[in-house]
C-alpha positions as a Python dict, from the first residue, in 0.01 Angstrom:
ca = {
    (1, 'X'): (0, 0, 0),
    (2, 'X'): (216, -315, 45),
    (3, 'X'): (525, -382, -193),
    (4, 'X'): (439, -631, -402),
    (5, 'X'): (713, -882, -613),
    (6, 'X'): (622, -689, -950),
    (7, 'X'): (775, -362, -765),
    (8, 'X'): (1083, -577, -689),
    (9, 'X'): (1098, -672, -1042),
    (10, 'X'): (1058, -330, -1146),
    (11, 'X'): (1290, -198, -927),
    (12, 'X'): (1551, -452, -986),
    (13, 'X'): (1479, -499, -1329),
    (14, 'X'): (1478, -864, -1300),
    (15, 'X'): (1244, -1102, -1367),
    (16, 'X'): (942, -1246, -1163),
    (17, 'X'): (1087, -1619, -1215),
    (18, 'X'): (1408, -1485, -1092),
    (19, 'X'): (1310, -1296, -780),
    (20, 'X'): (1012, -1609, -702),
    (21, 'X'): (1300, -1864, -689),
    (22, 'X'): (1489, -1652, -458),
    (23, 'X'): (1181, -1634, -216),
    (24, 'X'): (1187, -2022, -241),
    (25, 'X'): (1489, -2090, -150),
    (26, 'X'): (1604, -2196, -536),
    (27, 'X'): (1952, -2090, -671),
    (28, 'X'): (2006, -1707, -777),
    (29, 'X'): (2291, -1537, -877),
    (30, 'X'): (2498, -1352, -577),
    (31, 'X'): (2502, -1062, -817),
    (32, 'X'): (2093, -1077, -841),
    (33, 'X'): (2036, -1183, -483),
    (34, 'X'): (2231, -848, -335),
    (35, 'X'): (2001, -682, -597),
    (36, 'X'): (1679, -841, -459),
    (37, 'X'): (1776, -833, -103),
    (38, 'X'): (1877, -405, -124),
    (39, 'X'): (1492, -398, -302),
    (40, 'X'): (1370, -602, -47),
    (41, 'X'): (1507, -339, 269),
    (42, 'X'): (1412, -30, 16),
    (43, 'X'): (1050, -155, -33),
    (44, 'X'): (999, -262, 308),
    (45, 'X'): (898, -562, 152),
    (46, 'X'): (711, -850, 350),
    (47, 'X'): (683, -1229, 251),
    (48, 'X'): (297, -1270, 290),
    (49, 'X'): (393, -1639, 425),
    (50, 'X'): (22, -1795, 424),
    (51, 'X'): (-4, -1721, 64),
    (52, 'X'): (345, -1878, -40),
    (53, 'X'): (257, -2165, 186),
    (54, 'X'): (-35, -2197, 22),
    (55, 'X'): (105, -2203, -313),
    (56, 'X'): (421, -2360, -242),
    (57, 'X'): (273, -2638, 31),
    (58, 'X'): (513, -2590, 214),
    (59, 'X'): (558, -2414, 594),
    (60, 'X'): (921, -2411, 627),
    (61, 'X'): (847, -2582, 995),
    (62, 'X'): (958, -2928, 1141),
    (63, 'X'): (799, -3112, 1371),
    (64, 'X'): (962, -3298, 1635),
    (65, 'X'): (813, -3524, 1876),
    (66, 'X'): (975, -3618, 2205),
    (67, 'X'): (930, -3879, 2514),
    (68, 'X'): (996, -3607, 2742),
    (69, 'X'): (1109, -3268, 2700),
    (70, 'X'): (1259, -3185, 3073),
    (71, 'X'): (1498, -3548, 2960),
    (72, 'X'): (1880, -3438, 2953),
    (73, 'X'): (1930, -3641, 2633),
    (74, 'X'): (1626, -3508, 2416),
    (75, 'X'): (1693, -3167, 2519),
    (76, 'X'): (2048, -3160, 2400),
    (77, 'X'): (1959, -3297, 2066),
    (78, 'X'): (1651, -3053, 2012),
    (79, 'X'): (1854, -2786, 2071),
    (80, 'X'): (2122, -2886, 1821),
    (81, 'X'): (1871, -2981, 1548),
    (82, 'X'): (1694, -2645, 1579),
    (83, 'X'): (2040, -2433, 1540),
    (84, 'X'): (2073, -2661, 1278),
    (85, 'X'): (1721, -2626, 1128),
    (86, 'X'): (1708, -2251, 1170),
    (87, 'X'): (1989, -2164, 988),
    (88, 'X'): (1850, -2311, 693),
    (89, 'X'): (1559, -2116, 715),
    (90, 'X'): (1313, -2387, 891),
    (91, 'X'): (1165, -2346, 1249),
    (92, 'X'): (1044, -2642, 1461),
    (93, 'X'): (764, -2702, 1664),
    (94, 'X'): (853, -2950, 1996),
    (95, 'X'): (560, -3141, 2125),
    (96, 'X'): (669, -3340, 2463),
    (97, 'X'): (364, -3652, 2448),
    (98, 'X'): (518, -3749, 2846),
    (99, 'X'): (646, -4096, 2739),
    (100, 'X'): (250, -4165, 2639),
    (101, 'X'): (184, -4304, 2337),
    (102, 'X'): (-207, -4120, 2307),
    (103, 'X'): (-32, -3803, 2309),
    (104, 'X'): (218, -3903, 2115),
    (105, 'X'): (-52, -3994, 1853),
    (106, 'X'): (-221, -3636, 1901),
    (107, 'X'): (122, -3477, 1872),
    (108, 'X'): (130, -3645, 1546),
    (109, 'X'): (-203, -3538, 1421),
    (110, 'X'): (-146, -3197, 1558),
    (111, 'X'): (191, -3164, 1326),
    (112, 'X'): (8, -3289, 1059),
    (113, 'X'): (-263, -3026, 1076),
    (114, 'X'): (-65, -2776, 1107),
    (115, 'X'): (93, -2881, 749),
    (116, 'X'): (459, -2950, 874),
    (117, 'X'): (723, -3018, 593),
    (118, 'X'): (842, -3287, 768),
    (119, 'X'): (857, -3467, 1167),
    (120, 'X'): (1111, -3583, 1320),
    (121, 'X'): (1068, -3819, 1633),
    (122, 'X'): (1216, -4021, 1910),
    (123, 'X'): (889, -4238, 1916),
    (124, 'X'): (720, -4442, 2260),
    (125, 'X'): (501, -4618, 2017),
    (126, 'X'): (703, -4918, 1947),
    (127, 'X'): (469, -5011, 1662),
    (128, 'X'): (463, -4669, 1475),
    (129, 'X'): (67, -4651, 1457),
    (130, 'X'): (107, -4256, 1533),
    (131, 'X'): (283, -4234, 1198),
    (132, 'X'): (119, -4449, 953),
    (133, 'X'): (-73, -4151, 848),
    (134, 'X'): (148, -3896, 833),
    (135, 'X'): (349, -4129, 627),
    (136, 'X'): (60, -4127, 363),
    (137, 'X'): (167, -3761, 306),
    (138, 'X'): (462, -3884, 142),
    (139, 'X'): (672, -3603, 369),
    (140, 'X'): (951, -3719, 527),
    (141, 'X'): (1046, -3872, 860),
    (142, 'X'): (1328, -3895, 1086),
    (143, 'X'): (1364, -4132, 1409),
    (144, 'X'): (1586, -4070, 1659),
    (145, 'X'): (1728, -4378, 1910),
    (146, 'X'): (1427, -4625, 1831),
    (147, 'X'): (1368, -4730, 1503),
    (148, 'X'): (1012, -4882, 1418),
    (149, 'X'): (936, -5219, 1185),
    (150, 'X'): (680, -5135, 943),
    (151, 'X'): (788, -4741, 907),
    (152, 'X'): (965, -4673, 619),
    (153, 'X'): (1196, -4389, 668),
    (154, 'X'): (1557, -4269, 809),
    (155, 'X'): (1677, -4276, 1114),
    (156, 'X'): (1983, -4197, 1380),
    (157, 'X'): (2075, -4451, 1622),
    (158, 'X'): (2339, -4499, 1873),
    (159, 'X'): (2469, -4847, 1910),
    (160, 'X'): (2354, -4941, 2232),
    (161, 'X'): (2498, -5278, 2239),
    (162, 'X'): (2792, -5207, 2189),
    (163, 'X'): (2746, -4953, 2450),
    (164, 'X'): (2610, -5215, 2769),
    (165, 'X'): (2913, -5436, 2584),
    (166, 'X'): (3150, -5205, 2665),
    (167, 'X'): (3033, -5135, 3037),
    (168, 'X'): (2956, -5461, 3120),
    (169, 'X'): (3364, -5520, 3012),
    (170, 'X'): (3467, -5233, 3229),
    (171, 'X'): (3341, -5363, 3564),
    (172, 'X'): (3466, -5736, 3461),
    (173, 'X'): (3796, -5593, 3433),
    (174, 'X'): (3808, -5399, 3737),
    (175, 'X'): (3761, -5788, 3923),
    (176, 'X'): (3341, -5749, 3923),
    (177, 'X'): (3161, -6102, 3821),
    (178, 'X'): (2773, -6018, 4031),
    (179, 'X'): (2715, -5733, 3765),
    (180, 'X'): (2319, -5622, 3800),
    (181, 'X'): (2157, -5386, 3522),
    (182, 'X'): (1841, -5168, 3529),
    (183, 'X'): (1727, -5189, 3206),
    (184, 'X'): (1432, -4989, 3030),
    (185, 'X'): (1086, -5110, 2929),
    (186, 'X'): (1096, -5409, 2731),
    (187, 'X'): (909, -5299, 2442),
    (188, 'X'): (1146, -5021, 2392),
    (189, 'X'): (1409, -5122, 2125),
    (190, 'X'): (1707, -4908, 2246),
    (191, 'X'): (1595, -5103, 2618),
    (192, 'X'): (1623, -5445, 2418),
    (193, 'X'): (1923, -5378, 2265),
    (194, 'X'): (2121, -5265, 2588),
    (195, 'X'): (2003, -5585, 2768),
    (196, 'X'): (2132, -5822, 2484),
    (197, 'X'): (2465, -5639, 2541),
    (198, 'X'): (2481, -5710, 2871),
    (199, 'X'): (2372, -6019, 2835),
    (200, 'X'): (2584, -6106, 2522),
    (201, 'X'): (2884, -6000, 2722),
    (202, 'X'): (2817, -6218, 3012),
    (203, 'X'): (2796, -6487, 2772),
    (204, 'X'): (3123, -6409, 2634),
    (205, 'X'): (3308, -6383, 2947),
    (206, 'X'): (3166, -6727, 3109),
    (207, 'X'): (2946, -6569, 3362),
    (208, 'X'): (2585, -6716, 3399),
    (209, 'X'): (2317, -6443, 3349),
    (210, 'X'): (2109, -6463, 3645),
    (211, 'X'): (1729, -6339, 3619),
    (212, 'X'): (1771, -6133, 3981),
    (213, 'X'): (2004, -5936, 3881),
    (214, 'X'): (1774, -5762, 3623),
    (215, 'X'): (1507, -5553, 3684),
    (216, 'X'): (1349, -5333, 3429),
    (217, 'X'): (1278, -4934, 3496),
    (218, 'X'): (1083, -4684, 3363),
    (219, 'X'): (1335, -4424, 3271),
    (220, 'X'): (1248, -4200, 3520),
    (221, 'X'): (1424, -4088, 3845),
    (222, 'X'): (1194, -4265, 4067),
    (223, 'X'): (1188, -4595, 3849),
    (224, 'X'): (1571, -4559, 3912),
    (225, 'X'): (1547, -4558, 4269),
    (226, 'X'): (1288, -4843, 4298),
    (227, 'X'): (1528, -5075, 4057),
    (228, 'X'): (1771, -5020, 4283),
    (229, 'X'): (1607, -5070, 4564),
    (230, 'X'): (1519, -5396, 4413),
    (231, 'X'): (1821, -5538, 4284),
    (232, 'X'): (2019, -5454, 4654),
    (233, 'X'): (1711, -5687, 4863),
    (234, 'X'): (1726, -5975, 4588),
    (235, 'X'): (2108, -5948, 4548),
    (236, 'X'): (2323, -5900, 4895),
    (237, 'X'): (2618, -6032, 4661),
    (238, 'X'): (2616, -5806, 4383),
    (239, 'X'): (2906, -5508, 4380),
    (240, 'X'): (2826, -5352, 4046),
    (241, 'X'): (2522, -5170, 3877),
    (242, 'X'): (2478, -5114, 3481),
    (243, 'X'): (2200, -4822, 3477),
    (244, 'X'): (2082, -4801, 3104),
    (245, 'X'): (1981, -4419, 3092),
    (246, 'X'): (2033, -4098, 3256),
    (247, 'X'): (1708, -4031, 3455),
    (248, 'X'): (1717, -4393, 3596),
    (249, 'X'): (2137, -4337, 3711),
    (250, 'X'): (2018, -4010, 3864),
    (251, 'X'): (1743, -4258, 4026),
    (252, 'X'): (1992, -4550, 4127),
    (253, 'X'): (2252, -4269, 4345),
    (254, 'X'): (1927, -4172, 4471),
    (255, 'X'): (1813, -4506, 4603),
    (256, 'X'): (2182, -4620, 4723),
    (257, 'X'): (2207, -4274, 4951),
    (258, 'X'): (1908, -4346, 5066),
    (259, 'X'): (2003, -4728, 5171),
    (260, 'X'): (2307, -4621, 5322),
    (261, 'X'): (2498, -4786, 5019),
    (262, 'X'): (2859, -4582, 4926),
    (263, 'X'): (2951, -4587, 4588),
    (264, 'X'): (3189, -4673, 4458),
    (265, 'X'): (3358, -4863, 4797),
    (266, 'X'): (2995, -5086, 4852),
    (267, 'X'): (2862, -5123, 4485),
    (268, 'X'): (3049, -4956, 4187),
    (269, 'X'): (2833, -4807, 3902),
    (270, 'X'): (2836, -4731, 3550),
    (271, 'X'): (2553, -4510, 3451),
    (272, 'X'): (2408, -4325, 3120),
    (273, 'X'): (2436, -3982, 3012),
    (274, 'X'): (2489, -3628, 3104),
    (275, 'X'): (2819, -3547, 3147),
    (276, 'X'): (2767, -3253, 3393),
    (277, 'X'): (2599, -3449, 3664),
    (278, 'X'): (2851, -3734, 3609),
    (279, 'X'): (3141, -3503, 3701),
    (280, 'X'): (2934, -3319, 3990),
    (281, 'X'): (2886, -3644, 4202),
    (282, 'X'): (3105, -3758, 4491),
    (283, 'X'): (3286, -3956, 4382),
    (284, 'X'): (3274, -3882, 3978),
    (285, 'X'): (3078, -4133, 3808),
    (286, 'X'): (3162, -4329, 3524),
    (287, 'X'): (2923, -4308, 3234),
    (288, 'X'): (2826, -4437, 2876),
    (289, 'X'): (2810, -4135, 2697),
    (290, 'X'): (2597, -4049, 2373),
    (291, 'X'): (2720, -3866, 2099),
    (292, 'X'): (2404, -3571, 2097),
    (293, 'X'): (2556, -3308, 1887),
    (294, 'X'): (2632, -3557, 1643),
    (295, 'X'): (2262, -3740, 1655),
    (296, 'X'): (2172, -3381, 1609),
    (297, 'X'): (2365, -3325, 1348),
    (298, 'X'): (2313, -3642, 1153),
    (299, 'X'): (1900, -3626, 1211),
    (300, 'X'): (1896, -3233, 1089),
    (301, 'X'): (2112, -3317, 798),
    (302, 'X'): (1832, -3662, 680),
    (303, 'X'): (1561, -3404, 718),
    (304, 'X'): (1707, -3096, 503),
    (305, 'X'): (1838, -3391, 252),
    (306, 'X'): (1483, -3520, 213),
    (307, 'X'): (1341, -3141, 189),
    (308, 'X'): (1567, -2967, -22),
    (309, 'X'): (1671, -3269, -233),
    (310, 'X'): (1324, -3365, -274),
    (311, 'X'): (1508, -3732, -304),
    (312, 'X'): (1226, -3932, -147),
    (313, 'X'): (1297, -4162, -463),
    (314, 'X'): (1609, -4255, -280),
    (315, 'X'): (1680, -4554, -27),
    (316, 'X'): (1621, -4461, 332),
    (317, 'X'): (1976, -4420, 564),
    (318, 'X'): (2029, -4540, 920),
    (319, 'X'): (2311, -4363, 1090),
    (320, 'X'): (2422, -4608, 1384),
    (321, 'X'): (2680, -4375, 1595),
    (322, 'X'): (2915, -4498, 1902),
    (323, 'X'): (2881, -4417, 2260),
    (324, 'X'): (3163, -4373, 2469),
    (325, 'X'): (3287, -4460, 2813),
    (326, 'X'): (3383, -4181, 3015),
    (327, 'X'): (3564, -4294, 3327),
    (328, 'X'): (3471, -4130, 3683),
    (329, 'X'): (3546, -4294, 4012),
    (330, 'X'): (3279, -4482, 4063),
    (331, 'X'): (3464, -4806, 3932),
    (332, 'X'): (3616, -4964, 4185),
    (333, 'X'): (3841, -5256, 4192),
    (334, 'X'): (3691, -5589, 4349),
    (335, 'X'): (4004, -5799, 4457),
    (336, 'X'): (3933, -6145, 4378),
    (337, 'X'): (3791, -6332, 4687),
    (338, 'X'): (3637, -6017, 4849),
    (339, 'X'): (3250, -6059, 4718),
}
């Protein structure tokens, strides 16, 4: 017959309150925890986990909900958050919803059926509608990158104009005025706010934004390549390229092989993301780089806050963090007069 938490009690000779907080994650003495735990191996005890969920409501599992799961950027961050996560005793389920916001509304529902404590995701769905009922649950939410109008709730974000500022600076200063950009969907907020960098930056530095040199991708490989297929055959004069995420830069070195284009000594590029690639092109490229471990870090910590706080009395938190630039080779300097 299974060991129940009355045998632990007996054995220990604590009491039931004592030994239920333990199994709920509540404060115990160390002395009484090494007592439990020795009971625990001696008993061959078992947690019977769909009764304390039952009792507790509560599953001990996150949900997190993702544009695209084989993305460089999401990946890293899952796997930080669920180190994270599972060392405080929560696991995660990953839904990838393929950058479509249906599935990202049946990702949603799915999470929610399956009683989640709490979901944390880098949404498609501009408008939130995917989590307007989940939100009735009162459990709480995290959004990575994109944050939503309308949803209540905390979120991490990197501070993506500053980001396009700072790379739309970078080729200036290395003699580049005919500076194009592939940018991401419009209705995609971290997409908006990169293009009002560049564009902001342009501003600042005298240079008349000019409509042909921007052309909006997808953020995937092939929208990279098409963008820049498009920006070379409306711009012969350009010499630089702003590419405003990682799929789309992997796209744009794509599409310049494939025109016969040399970076850095026919068009120089700054791209987005993932380090390793960056370093393993000829020549290096030079990249805006995301903080992931720390977006990680910062969206696991909200979540455990909210759960084992149970502060969802207290005023939601946006985390903005900086990108940096990490300089490769595919910068080059325009002398002034040459394009």
């Amino acid at each position: 017959m299974a060991a129940t938490m009355k045998d632990i009690a007996k054995l220990t000779g604590l009491g039931l309150a004592t030994i239920s907080s333990y199994f709920n994650g509540g404060n115990v003495r160390e002395k009484n925890r090494k007592k439990i735990e020795a009971a625990i191996e001696e008993l061959h005890y078992e947690v019977n986990e769909v009764a304390r969920n039952l009792k507790t409501n509560a599953t001990k599992t996150i949900g997190v909900v993702i544009p695209e799961l084989n993305n460089v950027f999401c990946a890293e961050i899952i796997t930080g958050m669920e180190d994270i996560l599972r060392n405080h005793g929560y696991a995660t389920i990953v839904c990838d919803c393929r950058t479509d916001r249906k599935l990202e509304h049946e990702a949603v529902d799915f999470l929610s059926r399956k009683r989640v404590d709490g979901i944390i995701n880098m949404p498609v769905d501009a408008e939130g509608g995917h989590l307007k009922e989940f939100q009735k649950t009162g459990k709480p939410i995290v959004l990575i990158d994109r944050k939503i109008q309308g949803v209540s709730c905390d979120s991490v974000l990197v501070d993506n104009e500053q980001a396009a500022i700072d790379a739309v600076r970078l080729l200036y200063e290395n003699g580049h005025r005919n500076i194009g950009i592939i940018g991401g969907p419009e209705e995609i907020s971290t997409a908006q706010e990169r293009l009002r960098g560049y564009c902001s930056e342009l501003d600042e530095l005298g240079i008349s934004i000019k409509k042909s040199l921007i052309v909006h991708g997808d953020y995937t490989i092939q929208g990279g390549v098409r963008a820049m297929e498009e920006l070379v055959k409306r711009n012969p004069e350009m010499t630089a390229v702003f590419v405003t995420n990682y799929e789309m830069t992997l796209g744009a070195v794509i599409g310049s092989n494939e025109l016969g284009i040399r970076i850095p000594d026919q068009i120089s590029l700054v791209g987005f993301d993932n380090l390793s690639f960056a370093r393993a092109c000829n020549p290096k490229l030079t990249i805006v780089s995301q903080p992931t471990e720390k977006i990680a870090e910062k969206a696991a910590g909200l979540m455990l806050s909210r759960l084992e706080k149970n502060d969802g009395s207290s005023p939601y938190q946006t985390e903005k963090l900086e990108a940096a630039i990490i300089h490769g080779k595919s910068v080059a300097q325009i002398r002034k007069g040459e394009k």
